[in-house]
N, C-alpha and C positions, 0 to 999 in steps of 0.2 A: 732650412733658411735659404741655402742657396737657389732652392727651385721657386722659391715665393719670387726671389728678387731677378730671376729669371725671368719668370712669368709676366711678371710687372713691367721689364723693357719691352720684351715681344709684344708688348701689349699697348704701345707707344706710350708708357708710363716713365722713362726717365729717357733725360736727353744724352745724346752718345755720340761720340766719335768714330767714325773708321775709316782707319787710314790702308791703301795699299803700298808697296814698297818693290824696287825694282832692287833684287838680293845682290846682282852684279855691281851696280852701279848704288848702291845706298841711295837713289833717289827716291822722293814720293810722287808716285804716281796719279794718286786719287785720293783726295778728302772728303770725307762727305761731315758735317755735324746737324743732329737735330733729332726729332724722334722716329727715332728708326729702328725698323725690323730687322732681319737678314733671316737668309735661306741659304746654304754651301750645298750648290747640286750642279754636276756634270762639269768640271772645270771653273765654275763660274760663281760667284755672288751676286746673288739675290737682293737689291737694297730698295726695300719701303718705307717712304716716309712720310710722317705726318702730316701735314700743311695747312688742312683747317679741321675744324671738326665733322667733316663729313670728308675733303680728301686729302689724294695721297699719292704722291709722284713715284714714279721706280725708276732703277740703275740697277743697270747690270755690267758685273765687274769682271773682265778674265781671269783666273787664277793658276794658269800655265806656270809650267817650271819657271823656276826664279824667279817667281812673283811671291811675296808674304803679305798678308792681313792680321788686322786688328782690329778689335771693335773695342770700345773701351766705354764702362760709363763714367759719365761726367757728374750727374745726380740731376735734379729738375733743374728746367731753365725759369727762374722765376720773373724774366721780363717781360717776354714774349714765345708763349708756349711751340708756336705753330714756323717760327722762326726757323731754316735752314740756310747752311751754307754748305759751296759744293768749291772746291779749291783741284784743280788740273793742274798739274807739276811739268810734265816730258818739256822736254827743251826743244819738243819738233814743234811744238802747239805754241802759240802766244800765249805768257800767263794770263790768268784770269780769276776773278775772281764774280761769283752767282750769288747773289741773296735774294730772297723774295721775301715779301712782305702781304699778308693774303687780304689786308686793307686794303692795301693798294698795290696791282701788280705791274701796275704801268713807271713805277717808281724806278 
């Protein structure tokens, strides 16, 4: 069961969270939610995401010492499949908050 439900995220079939975290500082570094992949190769994550039915935006995440991840599902987003948000935390960056809408991307 659990490779089915596996399969099914990698597979932009449920909507997900992942979060990174700075271990020193308990802050969050990086949010991302929506239908997304991941890949953990050479220091770094890998994040694809869904966005319409044909595409699909990437982030790539550092995952150097004291940095932690998570990816977590959430279950289907049933209002807006194609929906993401990306949330940037560090206190060197202005907060911010990214939604797209693949209606309308001028929004």
């Amino acid at each position: 069961m659990s490779q089915s439900i596996s399969a099914k995220a990698d597979n932009f079939g449920v909507y997900r969270r992942f979060v990174s975290v700075n271990l020193r500082t308990d802050e969050i570094l990086f949010e991302c939610l929506g239908l997304i992949s991941f890949e953990d190769k050479d220091e770094r994550v890998v994040l694809t995401v869904k966005t319409g039915p044909e595409t699909y935006k990437k982030h790539s995440i550092s995952t150097k010492e004291g940095v932690f991840w998570d990816v977590e599902d959430l279950s289907e987003n049933p209002v807006n499949p194609y929906k993401y948000v990306v949330n940037w935390q560090p206190k060197m960056l202005w907060p911010f908050e990214l939604e797209t809408d693949p209606h309308n991307p001028y929004e």
